[in-house]
C-alpha beads as a LAMMPS data file, in Angstrom:
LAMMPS data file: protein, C-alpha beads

121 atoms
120 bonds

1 atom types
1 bond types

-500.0 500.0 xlo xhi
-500.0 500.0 ylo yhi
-500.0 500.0 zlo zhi

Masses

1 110.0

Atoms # bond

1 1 1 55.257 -299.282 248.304
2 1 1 51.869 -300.583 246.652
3 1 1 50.049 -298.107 248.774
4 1 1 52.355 -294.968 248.306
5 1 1 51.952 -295.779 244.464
6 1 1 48.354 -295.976 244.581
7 1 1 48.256 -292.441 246.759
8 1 1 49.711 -290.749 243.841
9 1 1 48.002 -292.759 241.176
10 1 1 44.512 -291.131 242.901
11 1 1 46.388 -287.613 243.393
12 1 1 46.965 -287.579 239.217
13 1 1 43.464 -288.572 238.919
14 1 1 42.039 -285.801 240.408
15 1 1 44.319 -283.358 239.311
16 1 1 43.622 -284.665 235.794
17 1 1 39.932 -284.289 235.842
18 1 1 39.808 -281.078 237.796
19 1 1 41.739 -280.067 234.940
20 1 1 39.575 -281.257 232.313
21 1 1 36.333 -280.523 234.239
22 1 1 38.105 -276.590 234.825
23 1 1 36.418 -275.003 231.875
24 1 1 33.583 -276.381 231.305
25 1 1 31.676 -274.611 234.194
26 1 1 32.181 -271.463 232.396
27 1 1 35.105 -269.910 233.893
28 1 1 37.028 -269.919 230.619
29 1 1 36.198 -268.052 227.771
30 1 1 35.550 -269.571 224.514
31 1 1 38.354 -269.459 221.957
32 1 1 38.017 -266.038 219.329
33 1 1 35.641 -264.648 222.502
34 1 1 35.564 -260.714 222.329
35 1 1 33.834 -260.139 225.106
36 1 1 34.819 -257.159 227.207
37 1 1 35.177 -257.306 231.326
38 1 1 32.831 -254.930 233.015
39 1 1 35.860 -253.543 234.761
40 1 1 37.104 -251.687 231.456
41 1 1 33.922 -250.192 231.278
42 1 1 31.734 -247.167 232.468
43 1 1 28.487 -246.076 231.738
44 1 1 28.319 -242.505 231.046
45 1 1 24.881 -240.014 230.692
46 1 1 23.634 -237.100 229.496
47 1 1 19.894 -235.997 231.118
48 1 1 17.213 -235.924 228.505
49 1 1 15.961 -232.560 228.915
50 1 1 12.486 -233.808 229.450
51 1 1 10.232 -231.320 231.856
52 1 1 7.636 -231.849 234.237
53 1 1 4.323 -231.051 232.506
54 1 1 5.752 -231.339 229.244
55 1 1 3.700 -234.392 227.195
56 1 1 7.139 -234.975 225.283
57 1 1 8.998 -237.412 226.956
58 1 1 12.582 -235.845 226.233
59 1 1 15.319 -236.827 223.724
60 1 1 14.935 -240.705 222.557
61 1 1 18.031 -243.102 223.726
62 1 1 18.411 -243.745 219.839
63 1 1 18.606 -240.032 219.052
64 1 1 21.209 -239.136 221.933
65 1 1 23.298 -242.496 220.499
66 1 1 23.891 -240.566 217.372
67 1 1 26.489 -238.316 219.302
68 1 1 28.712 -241.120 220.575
69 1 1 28.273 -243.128 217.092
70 1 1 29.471 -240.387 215.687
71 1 1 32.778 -240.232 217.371
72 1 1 33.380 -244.015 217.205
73 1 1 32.509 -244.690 220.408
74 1 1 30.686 -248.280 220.606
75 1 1 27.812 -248.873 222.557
76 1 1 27.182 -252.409 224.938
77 1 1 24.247 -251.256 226.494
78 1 1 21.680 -247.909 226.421
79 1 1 18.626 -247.544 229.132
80 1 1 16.848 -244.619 230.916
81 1 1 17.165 -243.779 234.328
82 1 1 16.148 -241.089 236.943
83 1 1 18.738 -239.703 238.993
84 1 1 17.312 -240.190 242.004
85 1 1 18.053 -236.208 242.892
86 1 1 14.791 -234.180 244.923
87 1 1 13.938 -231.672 242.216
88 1 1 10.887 -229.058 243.257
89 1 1 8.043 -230.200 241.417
90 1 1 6.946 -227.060 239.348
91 1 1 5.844 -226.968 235.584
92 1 1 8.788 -226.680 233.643
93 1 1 11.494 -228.123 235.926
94 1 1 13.372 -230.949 234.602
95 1 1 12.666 -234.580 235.721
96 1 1 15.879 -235.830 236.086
97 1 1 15.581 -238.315 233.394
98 1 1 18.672 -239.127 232.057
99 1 1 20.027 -241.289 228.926
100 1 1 22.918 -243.439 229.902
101 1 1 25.127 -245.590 228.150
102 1 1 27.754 -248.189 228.680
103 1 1 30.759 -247.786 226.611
104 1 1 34.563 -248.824 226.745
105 1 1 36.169 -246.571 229.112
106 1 1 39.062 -246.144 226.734
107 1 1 36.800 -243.702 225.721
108 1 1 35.627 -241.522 228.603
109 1 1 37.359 -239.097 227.942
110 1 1 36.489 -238.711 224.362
111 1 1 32.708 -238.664 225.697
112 1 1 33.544 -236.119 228.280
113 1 1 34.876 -233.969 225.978
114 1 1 31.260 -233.907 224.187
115 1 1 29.317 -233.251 227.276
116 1 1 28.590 -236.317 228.686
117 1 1 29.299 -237.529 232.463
118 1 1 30.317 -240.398 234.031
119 1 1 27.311 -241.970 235.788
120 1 1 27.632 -242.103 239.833
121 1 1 24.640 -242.056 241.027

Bonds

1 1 1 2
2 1 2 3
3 1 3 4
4 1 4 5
5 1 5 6
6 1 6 7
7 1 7 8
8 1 8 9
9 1 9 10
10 1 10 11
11 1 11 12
12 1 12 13
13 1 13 14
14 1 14 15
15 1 15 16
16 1 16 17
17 1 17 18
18 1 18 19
19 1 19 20
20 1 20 21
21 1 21 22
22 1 22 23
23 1 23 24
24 1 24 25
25 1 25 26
26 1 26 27
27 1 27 28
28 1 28 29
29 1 29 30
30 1 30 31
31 1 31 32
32 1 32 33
33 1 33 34
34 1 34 35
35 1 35 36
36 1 36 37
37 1 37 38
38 1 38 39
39 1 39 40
40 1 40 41
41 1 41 42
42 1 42 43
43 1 43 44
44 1 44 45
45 1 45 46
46 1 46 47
47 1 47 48
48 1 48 49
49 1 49 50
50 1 50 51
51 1 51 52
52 1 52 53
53 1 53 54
54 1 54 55
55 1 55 56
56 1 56 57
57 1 57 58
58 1 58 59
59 1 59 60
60 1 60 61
61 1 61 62
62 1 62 63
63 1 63 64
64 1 64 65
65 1 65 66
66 1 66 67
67 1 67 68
68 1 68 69
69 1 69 70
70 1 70 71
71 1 71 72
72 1 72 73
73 1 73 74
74 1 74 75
75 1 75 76
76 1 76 77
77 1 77 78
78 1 78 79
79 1 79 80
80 1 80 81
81 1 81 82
82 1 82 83
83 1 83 84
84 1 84 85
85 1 85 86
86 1 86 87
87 1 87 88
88 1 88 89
89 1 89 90
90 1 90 91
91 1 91 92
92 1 92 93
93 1 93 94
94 1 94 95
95 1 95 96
96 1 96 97
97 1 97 98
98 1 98 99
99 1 99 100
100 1 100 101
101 1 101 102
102 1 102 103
103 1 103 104
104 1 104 105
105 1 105 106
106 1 106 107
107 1 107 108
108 1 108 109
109 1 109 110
110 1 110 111
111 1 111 112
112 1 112 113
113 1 113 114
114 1 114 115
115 1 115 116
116 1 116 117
117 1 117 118
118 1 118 119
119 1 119 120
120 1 120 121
C-alpha cells in the first residue's frame, strides 16, 4: 500500500511541475499579447516599376505603403524582392522588382481591390 501511495505521490509530482514548467519555455503567450499567427496572414505585392538601365531604382517601399495606409490596412512587415521570373534583358524592360508587404489577410481582398497581388512566388 506504501508503495502504490508513493507511485502516485511521484505521478502528481510530475504532472505538477510539467504544469508549472509548461509556459515558461515560451509556448504560451504572455497575458494582453496581441500578437498575430502567421497563418492569418499574407504578404501581398505590387512590382516597383523600376527598368533596366534606368538609374532610378523604382517606387520606395515607404511611398507604395501610403496606398495600403490609406485604406486602413496595417502593415507587420515591408521588404523588396525580385520575382525570380527570366525577363529579356533590354533597356527599358522591367526588373522584376517588386514591393511586398505582410498584412492581415482579413484584408486581401481590400488590397486586391487596389491592385495589389497576393505574393506566390
Amino acid at each position: 500500500m506504501v508503495k502504490q501511495t508513493f507511485k502516485t505521490m511521484k505521478l502528481l509530482l510530475i504532472l505538477a511541475l510539467g504544469f508549472l514548467t509548461g509556459c515558461m519555455t515560451g509556448h504560451c503567450p504572455p497575458k494582453g499579447s496581441k500578437k498575430v499567427p502567421e497563418a492569418t496572414k499574407s504578404w501581398v505585392y505590387k512590382y516597383d516599376q523600376s527598368k533596366q538601365c534606368q538609374k532610378t531604382e523604382g517606387l520606395s517601399l515607404e511611398s507604395m505603403s501610403k496606398e495600403l495606409s490609406e485604406l486602413k490596412i496595417f502593415i507587420f512587415e515591408s521588404k523588396k524582392k525580385y520575382d525570380g521570373l527570366m525577363r529579356v534583358q533590354v533597356c527599358g524592360a522591367y526588373t522584376g522588382q517588386a514591393n511586398l508587404y505582410l498584412i492581415n489577410s482579413t484584408d486581401l481582398d481590400k488590397a486586391q481591390a487596389n491592385g495589389f497581388q497576393l505574393w506566390d512566388f
